[in-house]
BALO-245692 format. One record per residue: x, y, z of N, C-alpha, C in turn; residue in three letters; residue number from 1. Coordinates in steps of 0.001 Angstrom, whole numbers, plus 500000, padded with zeros to 6 digits. Example, Ala and Ser with C-alpha at 12.3 -4.5 7.8 and 13.67 -1.06 7.14 Angstrom:
     npx     npy     npz    capx    capy    capz     cpx     cpy     cpz  code  pos
  513190  494310  507800  512300  495500  507800  513200  496700  507800   ala    1
  512850  497750  507080  513670  498940  507140  512900  500030  507870   ser    2
// end
This chain:
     npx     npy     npz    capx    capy    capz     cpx     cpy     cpz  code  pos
  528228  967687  131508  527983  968399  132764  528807  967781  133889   unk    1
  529071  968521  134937  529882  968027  136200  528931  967647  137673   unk    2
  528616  966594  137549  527625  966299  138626  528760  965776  139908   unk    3
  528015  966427  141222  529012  966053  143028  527529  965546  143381   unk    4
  527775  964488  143554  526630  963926  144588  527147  963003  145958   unk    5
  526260  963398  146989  526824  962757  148612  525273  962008  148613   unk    6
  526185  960297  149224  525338  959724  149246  526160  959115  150507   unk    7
  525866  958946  151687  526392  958732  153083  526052  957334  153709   unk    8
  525127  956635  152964  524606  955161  153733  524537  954059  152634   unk    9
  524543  952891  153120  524395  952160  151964  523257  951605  151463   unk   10
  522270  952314  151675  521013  952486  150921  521464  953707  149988   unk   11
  521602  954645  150418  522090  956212  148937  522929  955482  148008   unk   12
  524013  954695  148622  524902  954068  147812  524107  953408  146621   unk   13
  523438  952305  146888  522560  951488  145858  521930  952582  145167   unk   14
  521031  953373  145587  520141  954192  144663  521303  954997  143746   unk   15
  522300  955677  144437  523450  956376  143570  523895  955829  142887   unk   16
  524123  954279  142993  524919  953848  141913  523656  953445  140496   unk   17
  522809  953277  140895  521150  953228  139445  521045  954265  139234   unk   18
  521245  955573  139989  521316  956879  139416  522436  957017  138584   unk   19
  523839  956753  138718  524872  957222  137646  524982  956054  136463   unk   20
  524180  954566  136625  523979  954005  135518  523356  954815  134344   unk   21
  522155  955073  134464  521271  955657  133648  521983  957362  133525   unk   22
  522787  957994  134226  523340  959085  133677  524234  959303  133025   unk   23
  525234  957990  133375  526233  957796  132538  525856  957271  131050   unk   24
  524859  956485  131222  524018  955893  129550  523733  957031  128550   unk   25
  523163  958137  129170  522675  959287  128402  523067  960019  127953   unk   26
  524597  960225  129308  525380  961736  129265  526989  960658  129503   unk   27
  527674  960457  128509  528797  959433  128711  530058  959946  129370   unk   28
  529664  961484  129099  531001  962192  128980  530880  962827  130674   unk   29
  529664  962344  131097  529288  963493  132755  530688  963415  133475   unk   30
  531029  964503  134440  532084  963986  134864  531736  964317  136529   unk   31
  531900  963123  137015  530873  962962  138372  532162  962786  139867   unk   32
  531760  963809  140762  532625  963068  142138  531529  963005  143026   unk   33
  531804  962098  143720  530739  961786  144968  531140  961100  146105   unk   34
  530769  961005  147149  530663  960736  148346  529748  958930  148525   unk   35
  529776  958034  148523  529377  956984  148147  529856  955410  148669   unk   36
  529812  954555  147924  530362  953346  148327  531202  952902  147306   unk   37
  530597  951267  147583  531532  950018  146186  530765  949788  145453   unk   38
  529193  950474  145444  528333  949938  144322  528454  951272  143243   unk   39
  528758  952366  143629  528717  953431  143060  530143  953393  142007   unk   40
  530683  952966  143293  532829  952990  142447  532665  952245  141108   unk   41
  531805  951033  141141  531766  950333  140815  531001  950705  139200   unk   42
  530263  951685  138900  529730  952340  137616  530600  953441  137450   unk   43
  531213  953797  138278  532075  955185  137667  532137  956375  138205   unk   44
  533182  957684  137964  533018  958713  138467  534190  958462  139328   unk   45
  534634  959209  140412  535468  959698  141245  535214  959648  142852   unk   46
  535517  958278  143657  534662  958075  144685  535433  959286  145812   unk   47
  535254  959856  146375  535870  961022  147606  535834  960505  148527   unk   48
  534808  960262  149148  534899  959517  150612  533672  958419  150262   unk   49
  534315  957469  151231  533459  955848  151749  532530  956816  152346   unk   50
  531246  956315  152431  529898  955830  153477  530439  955057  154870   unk   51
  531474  954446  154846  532113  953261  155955  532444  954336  157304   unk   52
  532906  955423  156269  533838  956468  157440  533091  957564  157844   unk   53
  531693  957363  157269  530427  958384  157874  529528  958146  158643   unk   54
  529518  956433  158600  528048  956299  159473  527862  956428  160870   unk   55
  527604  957349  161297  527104  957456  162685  525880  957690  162966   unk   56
  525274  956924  163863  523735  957103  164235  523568  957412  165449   unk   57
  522573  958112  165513  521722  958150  166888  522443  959502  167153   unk   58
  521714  959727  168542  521835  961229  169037  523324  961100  169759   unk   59
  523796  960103  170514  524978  960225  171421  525806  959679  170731   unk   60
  526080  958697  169623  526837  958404  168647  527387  959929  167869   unk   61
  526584  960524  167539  526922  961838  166732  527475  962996  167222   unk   62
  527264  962934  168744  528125  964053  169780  529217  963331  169801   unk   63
  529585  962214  170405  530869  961597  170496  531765  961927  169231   unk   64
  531336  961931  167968  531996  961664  166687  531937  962927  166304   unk   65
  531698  964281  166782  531134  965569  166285  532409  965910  165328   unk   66
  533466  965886  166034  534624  966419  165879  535123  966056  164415   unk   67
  534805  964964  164054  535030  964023  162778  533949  964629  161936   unk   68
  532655  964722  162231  531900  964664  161588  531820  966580  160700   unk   69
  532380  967459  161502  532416  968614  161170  533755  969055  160432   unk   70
  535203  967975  160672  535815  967808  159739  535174  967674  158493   unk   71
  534887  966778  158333  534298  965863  156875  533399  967322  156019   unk   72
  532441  967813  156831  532030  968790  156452  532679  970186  155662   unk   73
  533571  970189  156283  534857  971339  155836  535539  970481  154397   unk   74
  535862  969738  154682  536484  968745  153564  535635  968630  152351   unk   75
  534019  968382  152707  533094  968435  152038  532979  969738  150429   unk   76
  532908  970655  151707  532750  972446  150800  534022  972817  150392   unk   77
  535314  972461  150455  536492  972481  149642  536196  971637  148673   unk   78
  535963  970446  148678  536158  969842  147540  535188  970464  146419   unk   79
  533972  970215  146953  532632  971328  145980  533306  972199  145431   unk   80
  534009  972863  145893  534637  974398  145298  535591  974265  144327   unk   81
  535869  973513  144711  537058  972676  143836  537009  972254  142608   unk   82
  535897  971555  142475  535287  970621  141437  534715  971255  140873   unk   83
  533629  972695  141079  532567  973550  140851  531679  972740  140026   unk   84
  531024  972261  140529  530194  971360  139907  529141  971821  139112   unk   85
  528010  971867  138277  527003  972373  137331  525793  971953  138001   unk   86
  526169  970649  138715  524332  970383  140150  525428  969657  140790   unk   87
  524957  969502  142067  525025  968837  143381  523314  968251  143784   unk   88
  523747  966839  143654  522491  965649  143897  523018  965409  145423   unk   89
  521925  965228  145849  521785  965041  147866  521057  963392  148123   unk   90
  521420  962396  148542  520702  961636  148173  520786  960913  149999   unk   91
  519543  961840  150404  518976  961035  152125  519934  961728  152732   unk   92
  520331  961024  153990  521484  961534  154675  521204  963063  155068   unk   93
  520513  963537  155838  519955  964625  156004  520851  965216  156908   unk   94
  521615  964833  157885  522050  965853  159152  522941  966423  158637   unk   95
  523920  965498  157591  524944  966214  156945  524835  967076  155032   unk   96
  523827  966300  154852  523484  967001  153533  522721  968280  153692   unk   97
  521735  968417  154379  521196  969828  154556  521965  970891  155380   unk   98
  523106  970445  155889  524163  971043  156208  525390  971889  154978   unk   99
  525318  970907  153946  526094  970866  152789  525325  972430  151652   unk  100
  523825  971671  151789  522735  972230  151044  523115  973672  151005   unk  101
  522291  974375  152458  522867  975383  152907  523669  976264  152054   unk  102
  525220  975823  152674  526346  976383  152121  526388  976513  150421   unk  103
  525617  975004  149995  526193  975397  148286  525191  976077  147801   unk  104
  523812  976351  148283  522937  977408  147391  523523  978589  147871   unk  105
  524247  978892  149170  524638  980178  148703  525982  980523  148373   unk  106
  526263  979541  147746  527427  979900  146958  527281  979849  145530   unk  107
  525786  979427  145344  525290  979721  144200  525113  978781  143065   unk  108
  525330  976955  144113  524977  975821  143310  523707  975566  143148   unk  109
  523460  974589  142084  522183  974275  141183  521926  972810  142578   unk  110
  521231  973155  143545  520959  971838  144406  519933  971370  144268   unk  111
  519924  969716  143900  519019  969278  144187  519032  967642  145038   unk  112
  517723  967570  145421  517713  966358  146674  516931  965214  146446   unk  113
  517492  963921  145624  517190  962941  145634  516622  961764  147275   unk  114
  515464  961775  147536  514986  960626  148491  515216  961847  149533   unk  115
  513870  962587  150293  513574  963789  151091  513942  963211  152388   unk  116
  514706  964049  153330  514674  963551  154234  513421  963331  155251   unk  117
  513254  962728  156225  511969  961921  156700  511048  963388  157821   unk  118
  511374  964512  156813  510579  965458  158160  509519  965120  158608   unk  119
  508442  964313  157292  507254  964111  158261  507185  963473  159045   unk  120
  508223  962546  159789  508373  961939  161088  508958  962894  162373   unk  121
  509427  963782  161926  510595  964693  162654  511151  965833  162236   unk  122
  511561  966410  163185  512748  967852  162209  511629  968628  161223   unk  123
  510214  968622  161227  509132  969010  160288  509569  970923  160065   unk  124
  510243  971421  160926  510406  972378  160665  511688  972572  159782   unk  125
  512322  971573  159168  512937  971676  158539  512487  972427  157153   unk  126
  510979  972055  157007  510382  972781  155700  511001  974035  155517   unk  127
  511360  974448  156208  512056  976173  156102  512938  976107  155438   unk  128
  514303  975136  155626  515776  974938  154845  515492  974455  153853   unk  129
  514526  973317  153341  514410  972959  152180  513470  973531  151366   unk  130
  512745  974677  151839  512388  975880  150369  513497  976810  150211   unk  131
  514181  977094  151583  515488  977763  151119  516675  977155  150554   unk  132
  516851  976401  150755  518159  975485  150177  518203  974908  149281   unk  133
  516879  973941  148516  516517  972834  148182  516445  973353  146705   unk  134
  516635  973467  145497  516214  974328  144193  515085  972852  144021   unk  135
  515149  971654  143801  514508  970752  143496  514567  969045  144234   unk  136
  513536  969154  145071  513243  967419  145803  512763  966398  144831   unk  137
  513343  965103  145397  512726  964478  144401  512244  963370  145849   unk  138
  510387  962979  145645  510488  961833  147084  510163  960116  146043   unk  139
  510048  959757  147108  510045  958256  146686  508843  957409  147472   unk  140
  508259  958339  148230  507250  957745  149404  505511  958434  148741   unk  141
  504498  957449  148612  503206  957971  148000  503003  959291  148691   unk  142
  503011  958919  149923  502643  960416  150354  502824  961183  151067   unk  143
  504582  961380  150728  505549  962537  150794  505003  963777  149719   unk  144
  504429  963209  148801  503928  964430  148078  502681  965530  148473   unk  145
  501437  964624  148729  500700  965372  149616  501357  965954  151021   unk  146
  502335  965638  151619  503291  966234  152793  503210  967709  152006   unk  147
  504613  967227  151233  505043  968492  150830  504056  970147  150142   unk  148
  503287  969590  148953  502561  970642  148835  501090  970712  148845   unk  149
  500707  969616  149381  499393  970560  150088  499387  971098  151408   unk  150
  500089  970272  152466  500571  970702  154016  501234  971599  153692   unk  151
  502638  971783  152871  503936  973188  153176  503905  973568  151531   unk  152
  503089  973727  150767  503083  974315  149310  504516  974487  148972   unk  153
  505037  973155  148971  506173  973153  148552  505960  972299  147338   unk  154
  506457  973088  145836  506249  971165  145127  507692  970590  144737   unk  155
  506943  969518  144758  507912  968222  144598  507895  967733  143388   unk  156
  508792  966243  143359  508615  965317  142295  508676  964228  142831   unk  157
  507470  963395  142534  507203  961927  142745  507844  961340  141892   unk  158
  508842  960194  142003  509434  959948  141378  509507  958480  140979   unk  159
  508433  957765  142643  508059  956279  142659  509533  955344  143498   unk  160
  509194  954650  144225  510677  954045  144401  511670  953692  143937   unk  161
  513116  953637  144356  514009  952870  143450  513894  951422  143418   unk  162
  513581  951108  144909  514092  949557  145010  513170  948901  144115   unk  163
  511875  949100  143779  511158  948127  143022  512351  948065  141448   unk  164
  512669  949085  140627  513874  948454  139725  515349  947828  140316   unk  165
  515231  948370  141212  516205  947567  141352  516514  946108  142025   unk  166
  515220  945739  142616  514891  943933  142515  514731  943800  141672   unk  167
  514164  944262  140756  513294  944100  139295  515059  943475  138401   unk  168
  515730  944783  138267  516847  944266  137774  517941  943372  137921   unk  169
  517695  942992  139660  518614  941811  140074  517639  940086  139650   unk  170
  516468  940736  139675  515728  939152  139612  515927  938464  137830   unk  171
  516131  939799  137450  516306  939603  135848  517714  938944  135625   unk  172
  518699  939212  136300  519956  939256  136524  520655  938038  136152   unk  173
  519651  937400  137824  520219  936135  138997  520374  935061  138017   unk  174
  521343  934080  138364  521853  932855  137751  522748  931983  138858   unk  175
  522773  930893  138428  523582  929586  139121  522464  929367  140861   unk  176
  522804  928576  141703  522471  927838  142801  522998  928450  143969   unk  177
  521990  929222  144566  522526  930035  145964  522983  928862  146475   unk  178
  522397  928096  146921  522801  927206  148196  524057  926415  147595   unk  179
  524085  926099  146752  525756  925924  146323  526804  926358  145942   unk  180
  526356  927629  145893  527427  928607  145956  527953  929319  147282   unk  181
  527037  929449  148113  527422  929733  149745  527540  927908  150420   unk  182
  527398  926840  149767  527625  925747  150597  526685  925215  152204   unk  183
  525129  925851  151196  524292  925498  151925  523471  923990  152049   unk  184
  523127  924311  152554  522071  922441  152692  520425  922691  152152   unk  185
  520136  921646  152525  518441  922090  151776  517430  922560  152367   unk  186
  517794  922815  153968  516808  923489  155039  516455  924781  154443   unk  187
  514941  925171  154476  514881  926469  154458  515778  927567  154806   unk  188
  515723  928839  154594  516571  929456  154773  516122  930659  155618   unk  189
  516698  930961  156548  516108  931813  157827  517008  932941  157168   unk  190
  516608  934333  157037  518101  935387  156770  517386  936417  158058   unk  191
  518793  936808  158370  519556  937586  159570  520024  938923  158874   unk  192
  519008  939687  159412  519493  941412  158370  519261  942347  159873   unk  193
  520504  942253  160548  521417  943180  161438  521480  944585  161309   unk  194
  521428  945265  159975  521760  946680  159856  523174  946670  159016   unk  195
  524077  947404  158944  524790  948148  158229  525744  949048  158924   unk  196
  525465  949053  160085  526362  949633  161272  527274  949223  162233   unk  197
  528217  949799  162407  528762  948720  163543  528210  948551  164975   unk  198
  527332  949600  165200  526618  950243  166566  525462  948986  166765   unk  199
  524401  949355  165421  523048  948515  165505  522940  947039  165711   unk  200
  524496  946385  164497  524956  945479  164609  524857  944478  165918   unk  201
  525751  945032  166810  526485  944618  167979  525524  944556  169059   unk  202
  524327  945655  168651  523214  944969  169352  522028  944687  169311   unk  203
  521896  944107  167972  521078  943221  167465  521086  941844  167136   unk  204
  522446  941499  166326  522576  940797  166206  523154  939479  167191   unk  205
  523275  939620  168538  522928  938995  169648  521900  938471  169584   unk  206
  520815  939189  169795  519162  938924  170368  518618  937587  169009   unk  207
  518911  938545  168102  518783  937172  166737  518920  935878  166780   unk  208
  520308  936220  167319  521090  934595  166914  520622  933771  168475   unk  209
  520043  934492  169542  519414  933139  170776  518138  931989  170231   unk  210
  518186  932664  169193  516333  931748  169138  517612  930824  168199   unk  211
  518199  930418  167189  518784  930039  166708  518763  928403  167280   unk  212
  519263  927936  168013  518931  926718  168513  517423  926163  168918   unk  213
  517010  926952  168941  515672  926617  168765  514770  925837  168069   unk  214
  515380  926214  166541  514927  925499  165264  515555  925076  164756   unk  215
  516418  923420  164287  517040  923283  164407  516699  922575  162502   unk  216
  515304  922871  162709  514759  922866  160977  515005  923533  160177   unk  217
  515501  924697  160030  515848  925710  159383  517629  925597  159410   unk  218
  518306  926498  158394  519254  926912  158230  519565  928539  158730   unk  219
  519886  929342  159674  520210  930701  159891  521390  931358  158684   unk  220
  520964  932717  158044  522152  933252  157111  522205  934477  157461   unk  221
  522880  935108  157720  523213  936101  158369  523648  937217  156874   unk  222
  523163  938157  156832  523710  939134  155552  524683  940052  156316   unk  223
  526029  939918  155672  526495  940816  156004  526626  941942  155299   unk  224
  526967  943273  156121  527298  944981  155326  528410  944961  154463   unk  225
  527958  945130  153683  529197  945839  152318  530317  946239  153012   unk  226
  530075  947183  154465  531220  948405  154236  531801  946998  155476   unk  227
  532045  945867  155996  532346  945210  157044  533064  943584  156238   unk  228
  533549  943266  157374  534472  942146  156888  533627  941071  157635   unk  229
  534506  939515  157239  534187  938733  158260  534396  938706  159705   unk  230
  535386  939396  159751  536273  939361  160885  535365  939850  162247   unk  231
  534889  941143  161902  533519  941898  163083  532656  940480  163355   unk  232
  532401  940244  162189  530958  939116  162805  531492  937989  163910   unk  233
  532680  937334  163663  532561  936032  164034  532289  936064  165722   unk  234
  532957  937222  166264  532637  936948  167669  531061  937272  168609   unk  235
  530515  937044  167091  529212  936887  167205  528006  935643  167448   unk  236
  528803  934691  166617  528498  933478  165651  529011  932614  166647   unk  237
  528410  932256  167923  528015  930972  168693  527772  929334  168371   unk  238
  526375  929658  167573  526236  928861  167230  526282  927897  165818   unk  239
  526590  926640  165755  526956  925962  164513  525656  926243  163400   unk  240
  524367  926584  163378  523683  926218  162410  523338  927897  161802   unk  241
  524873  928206  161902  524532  929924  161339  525724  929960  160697   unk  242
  525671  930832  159084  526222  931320  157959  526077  932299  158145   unk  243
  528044  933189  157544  527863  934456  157228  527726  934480  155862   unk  244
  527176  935426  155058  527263  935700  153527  527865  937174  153347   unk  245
  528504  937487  153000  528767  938658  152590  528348  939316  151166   unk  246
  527911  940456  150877  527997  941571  150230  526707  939942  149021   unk  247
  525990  939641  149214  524986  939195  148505  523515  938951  149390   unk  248
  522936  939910  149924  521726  940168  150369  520807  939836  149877   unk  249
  520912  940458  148481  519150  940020  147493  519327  939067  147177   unk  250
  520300  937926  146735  520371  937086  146529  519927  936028  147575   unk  251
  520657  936325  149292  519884  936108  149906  518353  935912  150506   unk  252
  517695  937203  150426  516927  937807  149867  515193  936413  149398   unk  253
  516063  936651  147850  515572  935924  146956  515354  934597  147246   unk  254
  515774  934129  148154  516121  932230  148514  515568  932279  149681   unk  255
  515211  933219  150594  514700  933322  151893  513601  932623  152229   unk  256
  512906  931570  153292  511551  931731  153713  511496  932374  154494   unk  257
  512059  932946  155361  511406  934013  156512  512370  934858  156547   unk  258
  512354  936185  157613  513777  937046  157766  513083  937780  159338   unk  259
  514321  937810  159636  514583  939005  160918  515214  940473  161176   unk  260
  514614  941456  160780  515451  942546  159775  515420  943706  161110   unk  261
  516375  944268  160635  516742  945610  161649  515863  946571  160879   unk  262
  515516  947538  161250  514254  948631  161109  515087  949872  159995   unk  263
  514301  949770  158995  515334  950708  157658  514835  950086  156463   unk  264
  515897  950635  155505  514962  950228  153940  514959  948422  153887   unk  265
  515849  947900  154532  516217  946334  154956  514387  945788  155060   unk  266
  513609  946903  155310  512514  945700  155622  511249  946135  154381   unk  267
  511710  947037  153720  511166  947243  152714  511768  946481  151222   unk  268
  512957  945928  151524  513341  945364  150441  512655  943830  150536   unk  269
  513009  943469  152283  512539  942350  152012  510812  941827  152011   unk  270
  510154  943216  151914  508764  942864  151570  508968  943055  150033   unk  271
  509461  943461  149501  509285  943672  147740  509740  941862  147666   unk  272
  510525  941179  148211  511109  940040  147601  510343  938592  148596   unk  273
  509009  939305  148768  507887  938533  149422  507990  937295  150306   unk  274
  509099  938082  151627  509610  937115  152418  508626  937554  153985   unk  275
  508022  936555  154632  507925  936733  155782  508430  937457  156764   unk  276
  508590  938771  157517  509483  939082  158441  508893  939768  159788   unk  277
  509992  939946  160407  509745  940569  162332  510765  941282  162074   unk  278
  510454  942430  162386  511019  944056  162226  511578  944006  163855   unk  279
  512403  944502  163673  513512  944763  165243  514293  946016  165243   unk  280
  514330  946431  166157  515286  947627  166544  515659  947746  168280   unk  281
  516759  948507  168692  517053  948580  169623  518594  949694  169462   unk  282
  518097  950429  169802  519158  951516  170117  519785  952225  170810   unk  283
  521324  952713  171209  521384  953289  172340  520231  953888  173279   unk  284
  520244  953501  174534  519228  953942  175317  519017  955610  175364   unk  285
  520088  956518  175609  519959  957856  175881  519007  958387  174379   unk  286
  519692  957702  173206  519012  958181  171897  517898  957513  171727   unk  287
  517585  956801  172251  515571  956248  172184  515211  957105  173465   unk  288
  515438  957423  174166  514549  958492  175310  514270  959456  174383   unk  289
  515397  959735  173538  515592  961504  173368  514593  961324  171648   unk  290
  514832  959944  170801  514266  960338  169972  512003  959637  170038   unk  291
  512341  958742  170814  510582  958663  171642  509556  959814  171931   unk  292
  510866  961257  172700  509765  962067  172691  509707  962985  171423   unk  293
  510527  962849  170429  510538  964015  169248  509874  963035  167791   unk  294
  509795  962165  167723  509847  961404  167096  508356  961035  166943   unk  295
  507307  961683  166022  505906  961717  165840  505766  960324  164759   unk  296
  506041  959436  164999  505606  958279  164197  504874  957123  164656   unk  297
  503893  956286  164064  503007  955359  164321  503759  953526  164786   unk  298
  504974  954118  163689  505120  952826  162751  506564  953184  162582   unk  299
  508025  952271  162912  509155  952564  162377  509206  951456  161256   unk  300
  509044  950978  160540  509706  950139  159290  508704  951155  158382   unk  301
  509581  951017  156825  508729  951237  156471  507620  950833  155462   unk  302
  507430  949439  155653  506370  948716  155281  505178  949243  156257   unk  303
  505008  949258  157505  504262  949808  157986  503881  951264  157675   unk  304
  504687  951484  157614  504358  953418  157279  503987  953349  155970   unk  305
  503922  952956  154920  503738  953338  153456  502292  952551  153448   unk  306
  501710  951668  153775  500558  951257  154176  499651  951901  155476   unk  307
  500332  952248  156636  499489  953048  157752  498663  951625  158322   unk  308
  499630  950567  158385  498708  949692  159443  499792  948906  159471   unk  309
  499699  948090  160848  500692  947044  161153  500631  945846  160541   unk  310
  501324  945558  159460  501333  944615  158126  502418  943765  158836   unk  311
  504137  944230  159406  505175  943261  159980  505090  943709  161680   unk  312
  505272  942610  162651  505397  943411  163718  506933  943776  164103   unk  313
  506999  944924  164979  507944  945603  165044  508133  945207  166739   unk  314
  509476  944955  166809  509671  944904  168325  511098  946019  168530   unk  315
  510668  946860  169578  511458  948236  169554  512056  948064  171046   unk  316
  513243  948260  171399  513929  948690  172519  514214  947272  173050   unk  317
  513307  947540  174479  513010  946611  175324  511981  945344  175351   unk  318
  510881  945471  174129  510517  945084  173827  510967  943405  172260   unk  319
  511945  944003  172237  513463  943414  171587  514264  942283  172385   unk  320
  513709  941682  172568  514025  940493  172753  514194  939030  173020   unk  321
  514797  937994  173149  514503  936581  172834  513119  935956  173217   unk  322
  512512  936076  174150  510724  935637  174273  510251  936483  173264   unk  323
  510164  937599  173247  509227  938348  171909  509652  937741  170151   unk  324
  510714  937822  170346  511309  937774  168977  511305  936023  168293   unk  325
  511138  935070  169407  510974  933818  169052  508993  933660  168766   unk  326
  508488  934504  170064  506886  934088  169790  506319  934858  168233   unk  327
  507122  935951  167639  506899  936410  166639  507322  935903  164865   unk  328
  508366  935212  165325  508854  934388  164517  507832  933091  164217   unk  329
  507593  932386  165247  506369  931036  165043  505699  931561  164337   unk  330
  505005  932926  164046  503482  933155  163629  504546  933684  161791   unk  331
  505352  933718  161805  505968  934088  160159  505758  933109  159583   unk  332
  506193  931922  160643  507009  930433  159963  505114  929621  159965   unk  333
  504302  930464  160357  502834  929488  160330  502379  929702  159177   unk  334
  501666  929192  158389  501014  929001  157069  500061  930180  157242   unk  335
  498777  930278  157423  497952  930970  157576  498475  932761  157866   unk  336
  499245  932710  158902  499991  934008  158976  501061  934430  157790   unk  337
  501446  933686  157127  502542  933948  155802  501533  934526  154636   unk  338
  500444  933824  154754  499381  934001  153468  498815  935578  153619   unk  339
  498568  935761  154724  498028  936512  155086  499023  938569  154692   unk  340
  499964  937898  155130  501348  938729  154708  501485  938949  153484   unk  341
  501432  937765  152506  501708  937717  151237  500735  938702  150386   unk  342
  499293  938940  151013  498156  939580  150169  498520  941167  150555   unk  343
  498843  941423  151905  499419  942779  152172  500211  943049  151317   unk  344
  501687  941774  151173  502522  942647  150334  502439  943279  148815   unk  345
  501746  942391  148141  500539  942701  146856  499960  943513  147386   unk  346
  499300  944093  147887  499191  945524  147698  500350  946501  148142   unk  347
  501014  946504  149031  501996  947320  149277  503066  947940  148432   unk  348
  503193  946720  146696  503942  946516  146172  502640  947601  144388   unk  349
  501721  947185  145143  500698  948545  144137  500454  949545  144263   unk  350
  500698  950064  145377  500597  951198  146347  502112  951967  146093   unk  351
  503052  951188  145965  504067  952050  145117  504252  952458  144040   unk  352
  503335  951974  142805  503364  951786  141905  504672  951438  141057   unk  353
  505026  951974  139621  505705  951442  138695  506593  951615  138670   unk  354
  507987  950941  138128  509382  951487  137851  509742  952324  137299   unk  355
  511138  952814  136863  511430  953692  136366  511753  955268  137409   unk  356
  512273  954786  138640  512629  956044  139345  514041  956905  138926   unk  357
  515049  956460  138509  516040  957037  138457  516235  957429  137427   unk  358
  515569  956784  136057  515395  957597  134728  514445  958844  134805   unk  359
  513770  959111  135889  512670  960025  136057  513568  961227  136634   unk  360
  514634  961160  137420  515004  961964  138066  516001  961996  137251   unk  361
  516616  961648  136289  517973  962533  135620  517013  963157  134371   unk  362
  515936  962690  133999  515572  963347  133038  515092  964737  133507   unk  363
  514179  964896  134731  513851  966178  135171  515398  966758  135800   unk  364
  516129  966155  136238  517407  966966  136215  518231  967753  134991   unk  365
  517994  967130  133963  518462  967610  132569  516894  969013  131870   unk  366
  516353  968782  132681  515100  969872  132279  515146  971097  132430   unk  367
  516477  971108  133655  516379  972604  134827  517526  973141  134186   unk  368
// end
């Protein structure tokens, strides 16, 4: 079969590339183009465009870049046509995939949508495009399913998360001595998870690195983005008791006692890998006015949301910064508050239940 799948961030990337493992295992001969990263290139298929040259966020980021971004789109539905693919997999990335969607069901492709985009936070009237567009969703969130068809009698497929296999498969993996392989010392290890953007980056990872002298007990490691070099960071990196790492996160991850994570799957990974953390965000100002009032949510990480109670605290905007983000940090790095975290994340980590997401979704893909 000829599978096109667009995967636009480097979260789709990771899940896309455990999706074409297990499709390529089954179906050797698939012949796949996609939209993706270096983890995807990296199992196979025909990469079309980087994730590097798509990411734009926020509401005034995406007007500025329109012009690009509606290119890509055109570029998009030629190539589809091109390729005529047998399914088109959608994986997140909603402004431009349900854009894509659209066009290829009525041109008469087999679509389907790996990881739903987040209507029940927003855009809820989207339910309309995705019974029209959508031939088959697949979610990853407990209860995206009650969303979908008992609220909009739409059904779905629960499919369970990816990331739990895919820590699962890096922890199985891992070998040799982080700290001697990045040329660390024996201080605990503080990790610095910025985002994936060059936007979020630039202003986050400021606010991070002030508490930094602070503790002078710890070691700071900074994870850097796949799609980014060293070069962006350094005129970041002030101070002496901070490491960049590149393109090894879970590994990071894995060696962590505490973390400081930008708001995204970043803080759901690092509750699966049962690290202490303080959830942060801060975003262009015009696009937090504009998305504050549209934006029906309790809770932005989503450790908080998949539980429905404040398990990490979240510091948002203005609330984002060096007094907040140091007094929130003490209570990670305190005993009693870590323990306390640790029993949440045991359940949070049952509450998703079992592995096996991406073998679930090529097998019901091979069903249709």
């Amino acid at each position: 079969m000829r599978y096109y799948i667009i995967a636009g961030e480097a979260s789709g990337d990771l899940h896309g590339a455990n999706l074409l493992k297990v499709l390529f295992k089954t179906e050797p001969d698939a012949e796949v183009r996609f939209w993706g990263g270096d983890l995807m290139q990296q199992v196979g298929g025909t990469l079309v465009k980087h994730y590097k040259d798509l990411a734009f966020m926020g509401f005034a980021e995406v007007i500025t870049n329109l012009r690009t971004i509606l290119k890509n789109i055109e570029f998009c539905k030629k190539d589809i046509k091109a390729f005529n693919p047998d399914v088109i997999i959608f994986i997140d990335y909603p402004g431009f995939n349900m854009r894509i969607a659209k066009w290829a069901k009525q041109q008469g492709f087999d679509t389907h949508y790996y990881i739903s985009p987040q209507i029940w936070a927003w855009k809820e009237g989207r339910i309309k495009a995705i019974k029209r567009d959508v031939n088959q969703m697949y979610v990853i969130l407990p209860f995206e399913k009650d969303f979908y068809e008992k609220k909009h009698q739409y059904p779905v497929h629960y499919v369970g998360h990816p990331l739990l296999d895919e820590i699962e498969e890096f922890k199985k993996n891992q070998s040799g001595n982080f700290n001697e392989k990045h040329q660390l010392d024996d201080r605990p290890i503080i990790a610095l998870l910025p985002g994936s953007r060059k936007q979020e980056i630039s202003r986050l990872l400021t606010e991070m690195l002030r508490i930094v002298n602070d503790y002078p007990q710890f070691q700071f490691v900074i994870a850097g983005a796949p799609s980014l070099n060293a070069a962006f960071y350094q005129p970041f990196i002030k101070q002496e008791n901070v490491k960049l790492i590149l393109n090894d996160t879970y590994n990071l991850l894995n060696n962590a006692y505490a973390a400081i994570v930008t708001s995204g799957t970043a803080t759901l990974e690092t509750a699966l890998f049962n690290v202490p953390q303080v959830v942060v965000y801060k975003g262009n100002e015009i696009s937090y006015q504009i998305a504050r009032r549209i934006i029906n949510l309790k809770y932005i990480s989503l450790v908080n949301l998949i539980m429905d109670e404040p398990i990490v605290t979240e510091l948002i905007q203005n609330e984002c910064n060096t007094t907040n983000i140091k007094k929130e940090f003490d209570k990670v790095i305190n005993k009693n508050y870590r323990d306390e975290m640790f029993v949440k994340y045991r359940e949070l980590s049952e509450k998703l239940g079992g592995g096996g997401a991406s073998e679930r979704v090529v097998n019901i893909l091979r069903s249709f």
